[in-house]
N, C-alpha and C positions, 0 to 999 in steps of 0.2 A: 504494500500500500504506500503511496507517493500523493504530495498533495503541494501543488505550489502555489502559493501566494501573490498577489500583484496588489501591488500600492494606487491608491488613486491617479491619476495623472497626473503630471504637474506642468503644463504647458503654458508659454508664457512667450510675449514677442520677441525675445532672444533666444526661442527652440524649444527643446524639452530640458527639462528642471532635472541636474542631480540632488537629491536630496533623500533624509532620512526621515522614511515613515516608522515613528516610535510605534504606532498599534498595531502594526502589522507583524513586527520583531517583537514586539510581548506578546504577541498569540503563541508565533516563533519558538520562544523563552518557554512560556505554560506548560506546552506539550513535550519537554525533556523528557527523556525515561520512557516513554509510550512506545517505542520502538515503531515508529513511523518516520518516514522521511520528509521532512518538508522544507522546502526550498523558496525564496523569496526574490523574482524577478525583477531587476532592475533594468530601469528604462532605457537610461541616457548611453551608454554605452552604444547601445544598436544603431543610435544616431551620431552622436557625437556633437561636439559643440555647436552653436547656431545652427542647428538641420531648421528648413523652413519646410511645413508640411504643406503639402497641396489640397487637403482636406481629412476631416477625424475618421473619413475610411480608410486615407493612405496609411494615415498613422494606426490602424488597427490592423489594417491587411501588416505590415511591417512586424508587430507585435507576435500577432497571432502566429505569423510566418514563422518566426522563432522559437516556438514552443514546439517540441518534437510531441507529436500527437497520442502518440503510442507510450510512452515516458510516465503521466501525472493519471491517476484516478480519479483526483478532484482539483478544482481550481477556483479557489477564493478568492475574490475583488474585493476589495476598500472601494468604496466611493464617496465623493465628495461633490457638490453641487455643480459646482464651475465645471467638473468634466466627466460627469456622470453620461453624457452620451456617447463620450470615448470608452469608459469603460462600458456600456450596454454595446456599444461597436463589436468590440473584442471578444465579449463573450458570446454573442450571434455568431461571428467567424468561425469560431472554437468550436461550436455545435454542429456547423456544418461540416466541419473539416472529420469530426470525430461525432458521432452519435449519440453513442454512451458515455463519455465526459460528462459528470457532474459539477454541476457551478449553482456554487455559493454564493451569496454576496453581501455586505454587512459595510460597516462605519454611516457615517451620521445621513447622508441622505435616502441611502437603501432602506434606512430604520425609521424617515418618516412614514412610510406608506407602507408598509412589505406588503400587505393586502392587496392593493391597487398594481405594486410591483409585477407581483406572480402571475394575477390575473393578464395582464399586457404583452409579458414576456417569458412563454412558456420555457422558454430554453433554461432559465432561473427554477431549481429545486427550492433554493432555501433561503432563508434571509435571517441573518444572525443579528437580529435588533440591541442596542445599546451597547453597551460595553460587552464585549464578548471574550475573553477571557476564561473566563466557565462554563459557556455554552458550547466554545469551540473546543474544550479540552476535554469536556464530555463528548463532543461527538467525534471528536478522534479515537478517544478511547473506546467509543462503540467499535468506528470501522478496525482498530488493532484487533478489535475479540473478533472482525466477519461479520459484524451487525451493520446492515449497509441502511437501517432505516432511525431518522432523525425526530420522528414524532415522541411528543411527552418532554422532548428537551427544554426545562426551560428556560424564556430567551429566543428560540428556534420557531421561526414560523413558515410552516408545510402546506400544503393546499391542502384544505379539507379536513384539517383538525383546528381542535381549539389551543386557542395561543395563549400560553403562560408566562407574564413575565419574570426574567429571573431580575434575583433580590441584587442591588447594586452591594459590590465589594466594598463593605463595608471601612476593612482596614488594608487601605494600602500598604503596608509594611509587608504583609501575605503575599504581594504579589513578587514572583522571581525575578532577581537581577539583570536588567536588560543587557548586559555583557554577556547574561550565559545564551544569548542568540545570536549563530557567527551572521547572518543578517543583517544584524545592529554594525558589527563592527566591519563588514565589506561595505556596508550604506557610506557610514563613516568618512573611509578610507578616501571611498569614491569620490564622495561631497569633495573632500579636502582636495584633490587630485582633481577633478576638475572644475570649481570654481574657487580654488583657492580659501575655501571660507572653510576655518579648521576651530570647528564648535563641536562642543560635545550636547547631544541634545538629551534630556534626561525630566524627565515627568515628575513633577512638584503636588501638582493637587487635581482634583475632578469635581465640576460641578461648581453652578453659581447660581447666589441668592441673589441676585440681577432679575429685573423683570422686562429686559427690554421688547416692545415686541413686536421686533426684527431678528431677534438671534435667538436659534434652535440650540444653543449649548446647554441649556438648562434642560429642554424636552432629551435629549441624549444624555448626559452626564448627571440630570436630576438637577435639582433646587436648593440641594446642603452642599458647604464646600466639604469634601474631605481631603484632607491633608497626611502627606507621609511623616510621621513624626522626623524632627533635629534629627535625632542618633541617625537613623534611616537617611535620612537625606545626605549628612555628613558620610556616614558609609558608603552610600554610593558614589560620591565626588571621589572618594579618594580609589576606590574601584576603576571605575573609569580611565580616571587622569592615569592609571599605571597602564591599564591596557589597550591605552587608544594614545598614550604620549599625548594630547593636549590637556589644552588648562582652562579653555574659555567653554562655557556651562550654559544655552539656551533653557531654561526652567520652563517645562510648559506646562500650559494650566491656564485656562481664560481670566484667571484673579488670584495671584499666587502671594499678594496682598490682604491679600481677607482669611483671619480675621486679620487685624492688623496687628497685636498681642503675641500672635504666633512668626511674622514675617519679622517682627522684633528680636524676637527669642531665636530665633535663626541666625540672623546675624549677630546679635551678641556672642551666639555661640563660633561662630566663623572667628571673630576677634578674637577671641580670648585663646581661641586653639593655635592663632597666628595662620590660619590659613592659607596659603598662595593661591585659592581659587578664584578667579574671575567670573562671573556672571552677569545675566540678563532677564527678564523677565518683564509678563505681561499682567498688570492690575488696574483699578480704577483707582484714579489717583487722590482724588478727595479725602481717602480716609487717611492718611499719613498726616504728617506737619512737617512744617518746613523743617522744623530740628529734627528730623529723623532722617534726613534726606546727606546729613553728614554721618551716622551711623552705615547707611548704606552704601555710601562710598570705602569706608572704611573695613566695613565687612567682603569689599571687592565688588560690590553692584558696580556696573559699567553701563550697561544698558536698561530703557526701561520702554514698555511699548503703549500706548495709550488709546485706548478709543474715546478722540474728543466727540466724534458724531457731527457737532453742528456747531455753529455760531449763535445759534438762536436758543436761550435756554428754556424758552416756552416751547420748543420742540423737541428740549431733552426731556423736558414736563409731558410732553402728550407722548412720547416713547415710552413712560415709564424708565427713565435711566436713572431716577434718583443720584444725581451728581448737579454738584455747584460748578457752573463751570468757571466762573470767577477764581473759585479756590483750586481746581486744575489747571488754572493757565497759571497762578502764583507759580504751584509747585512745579510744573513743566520748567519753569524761567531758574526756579531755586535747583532745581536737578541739575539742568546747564551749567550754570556757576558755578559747580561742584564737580564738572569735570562728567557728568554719567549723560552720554548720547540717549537724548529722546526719540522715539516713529511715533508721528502720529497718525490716527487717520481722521478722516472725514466723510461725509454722507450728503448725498443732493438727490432729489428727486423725491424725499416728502409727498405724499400724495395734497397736503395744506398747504405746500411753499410756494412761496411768490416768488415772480422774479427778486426783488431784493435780498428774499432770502439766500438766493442760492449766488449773489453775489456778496453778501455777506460771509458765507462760509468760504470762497474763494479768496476774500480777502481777509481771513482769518489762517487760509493755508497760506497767501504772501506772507505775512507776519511771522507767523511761526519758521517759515526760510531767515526771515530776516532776523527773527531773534536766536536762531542759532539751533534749530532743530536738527539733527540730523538726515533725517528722513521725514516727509508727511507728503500723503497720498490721500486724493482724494475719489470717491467709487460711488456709481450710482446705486441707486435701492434698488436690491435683491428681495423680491419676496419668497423667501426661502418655504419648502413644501412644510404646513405642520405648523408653523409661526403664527401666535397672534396677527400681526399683521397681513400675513398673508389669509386667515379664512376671512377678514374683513372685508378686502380688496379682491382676492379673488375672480371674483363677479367682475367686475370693472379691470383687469390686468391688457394689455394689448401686447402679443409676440413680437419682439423684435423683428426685424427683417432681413434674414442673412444671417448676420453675426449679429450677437448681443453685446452689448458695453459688461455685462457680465460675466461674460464667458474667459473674459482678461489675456484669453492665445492668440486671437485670432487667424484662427483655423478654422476655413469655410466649412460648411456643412453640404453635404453631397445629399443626393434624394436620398437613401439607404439610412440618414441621420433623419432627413425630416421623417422620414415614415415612421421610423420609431418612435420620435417627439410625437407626432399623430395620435399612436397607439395611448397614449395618456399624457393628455398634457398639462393634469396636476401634477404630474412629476417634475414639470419642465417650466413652472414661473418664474423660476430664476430665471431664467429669459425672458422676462417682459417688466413691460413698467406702467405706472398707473399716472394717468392724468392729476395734473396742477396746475398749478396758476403760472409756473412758470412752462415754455414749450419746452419740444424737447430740442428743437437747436440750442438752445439757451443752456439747456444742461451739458449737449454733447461737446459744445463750445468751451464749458468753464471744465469739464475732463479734461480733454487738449489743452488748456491754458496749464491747468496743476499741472500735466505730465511734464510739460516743457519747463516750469516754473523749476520743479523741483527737479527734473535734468539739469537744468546750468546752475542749481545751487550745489548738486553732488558733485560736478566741472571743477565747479572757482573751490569746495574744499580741495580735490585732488592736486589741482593747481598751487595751491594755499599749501599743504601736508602740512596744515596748523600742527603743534605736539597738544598733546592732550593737556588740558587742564587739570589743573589742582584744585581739591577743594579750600575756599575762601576761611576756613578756620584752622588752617595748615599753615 
């Protein structure tokens, strides 16, 4: 029994993305000891740097080409919104190519709908909903005993059984060291080798008390943050750092900030041990003070990732984002000062915003270049499958035309792509957008404005190779 794994896609207008998918390597990781083989397909290799694709079939027919058919019993996809029709691509291919090939498919967009999924796309067995973990390492354990059938798993949803979901993992500590999957650390290698970006990525928390309602991280990862305890955390940096040789630490976790008590306790802990690690991480900035923001330097924070959302804080107010933005742009400016590169992002297309608005948040991502951001990006509204926002709007959504501002590769879509969007195309609102007060040249216009904005401000750093900053109480 063989079973290999494929990461979401990660396609972007400089080619196909090398990068490391942490959930695919801790499924990887789970299934130690089961005496199964499973193997983790990476993309970029096949292409190579800048490949520009001629559309999401070439880049399947390519994929698919690659996989010896005869080799895998099962083949599990990750999917993620932005290229959820590249992976539906592949595994259509995969079916024809081979008959009996079983295809899985799970992470955060598979898991809004598995129902509507299955029903659309018969070549799809199963759909491994939420954090999977322990629904996949029960159903491997089935196929190692000869049990080729996935119902009662639960988590696992089958056609024509009843769906149980499984209990979220409680304590991350329980879950296996992502070093013990050689997946994790050929991702690694690769990232490092060819885009020169040498981070070690490494998972902090799951789940957020956030209600925004545009973002599906809470329907996936639940409502409570849970967090891997200090010791855990600390043990795995120093893991890591010995068997992947770097030292810089992407933390992920949509709020690795919260509570804010425990992100303290972390870093004191880093200090006191004298740690040499460097890190990064994503949280809503509000809940810190500006005094803690010299802790986190100290502790080795370097990076921090921000979703500001908007310029108009009566839009963070109708989002449900519960943040000040006043007090995120203090702490944004106080983080800089302090030497720790900020990304922020931003959001236009509101289905309430008016033109002003949406030049208002334009000129809040000028600002943010000029105040020394390192990165901020600005993207239109995704009504992602499953989101508050999205069963509001719904009704009212219009498909893009060709390529979506969503879709962020642009990689045409061939008929063989629309037909499948056809087949359900609740799966597929992240491609469209809902009417506002302002048009949509007006939004397509202030995308292009950010992108080039924050192109020649990445330029004049390169240019500049400023050294980094010290923090102001050093």
């Amino acid at each position: 029994m063989s079973i290999l794994l494929l990461p979401a896609p990660q396609l972007g207008a400089n080619g196909v993305g090398a990068y490391v998918s942490y959930g695919v390597c801790s499924l990887q990781a789970c299934c130690g000891g089961l005496g199964v083989e499973i193997d983790i397909l990476q993309y970029w290799p096949l292409f190579g740097a800048g490949a520009r694709l001629a559309s999401s079939e070439a880049f399947a027919d390519a994929v698919a080409s690659s996989i010896d058919p005869g080799r895998y019993d099962v083949v599990g996809l990750s999917t993620m919104g932005s290229s959820f029709h590249h992976s539906l691509n592949i595994a259509r291919l995969l079916k024809e190519r081979r008959a009996d090939i079983r295809l899985w498919m799970g992470g955060p967009h598979a898991s809004a709908s598995p129902l509507k999924l299955l029903e659309a796309y018969p070549w799809i067995e199963a759909v491994f909903v939420g954090e999977a973990e322990t629904s996949f390492r029960a159903a491997v354990s089935r196929l190692a005993d000869g049990d080729a059938h996935l119902e009662g798993i639960p988590g696992v949803q089958v056609r024509g059984e009843e769906f149980s979901r499984a209990a979220l993992i409680e304590d991350l500590d329980t879950l296996p060291f992502v070093d013990d999957s050689p997946g994790y650390r050929a991702a690694v290698e690769l990232q490092a080798t060819a885009t020169g970006l040498e981070r070690i990525y490494m998972e902090g928390e799951r789940g957020c008390p956030g209600h925004c309602s545009f973002c599906s991280t809470s329907r996936f990862w639940g409502s409570r943050t849970r967090r891997k305890s200090v010791a855990r955390l600390l043990e795995e940096m120093d893991r890591l750092k010995t068997s992947t040789r770097l030292r810089y630490f992407s933390l992920l976790g949509d709020n690795f900030g919260y509570p804010r008590e425990e992100l303290l306790r972390f870093c004191t802990a880093l200090v006191e041990r004298s740690a040499r690690h460097e890190w990064c991480f994503s949280l809503k900035l509000d809940q810190l003070d500006v005094e803690d923001m010299d802790l986190l330097w100290h502790a080795g924070c370097r990076g921090i990732f921000v979703g500001l959302e908007s310029a108009s804080q009566q839009t963070l107010d109708r989002l449900g984002k519960e943040a000040c933005l006043a007090k995120e742009l203090e702490l944004v400016y106080a983080a800089i000062d302090r030497g720790i590169a900020v990304d922020a992002s931003l959001i236009v297309g509101f289905p309430w915003e008016k033109s002003r608005d949406v030049r208002e948040t334009l000129r809040l991502h000028r600002l943010l270049l000029e105040g020394g951001v390192n990165h901020s990006q600005v993207y239109a509204l995704c009504l992602h499958p499953g989101t508050p926002m999205e069963r509001v709007y719904r009704s009212k959504a219009i498909p893009w035309e060709g390529l979506s501002l969503s879709a962020l590769d642009h990689v045409p879509w061939g008929t063989e792509t629309q037909e499948l969007m056809e087949r359900c195309p609740d799966l597929f609102t992240q491609f469209s957008h809902v009417p506002s007060g302002a048009s949509m040249v007006e939004i397509s216009s202030a995308l292009m404005t950010a992108t080039m904005l924050d192109c020649h401000h990445r330029e004049r750093r390169a240019q500049a190779n400023a050294p980094v900053c010290r923090p102001a109480s050093s």
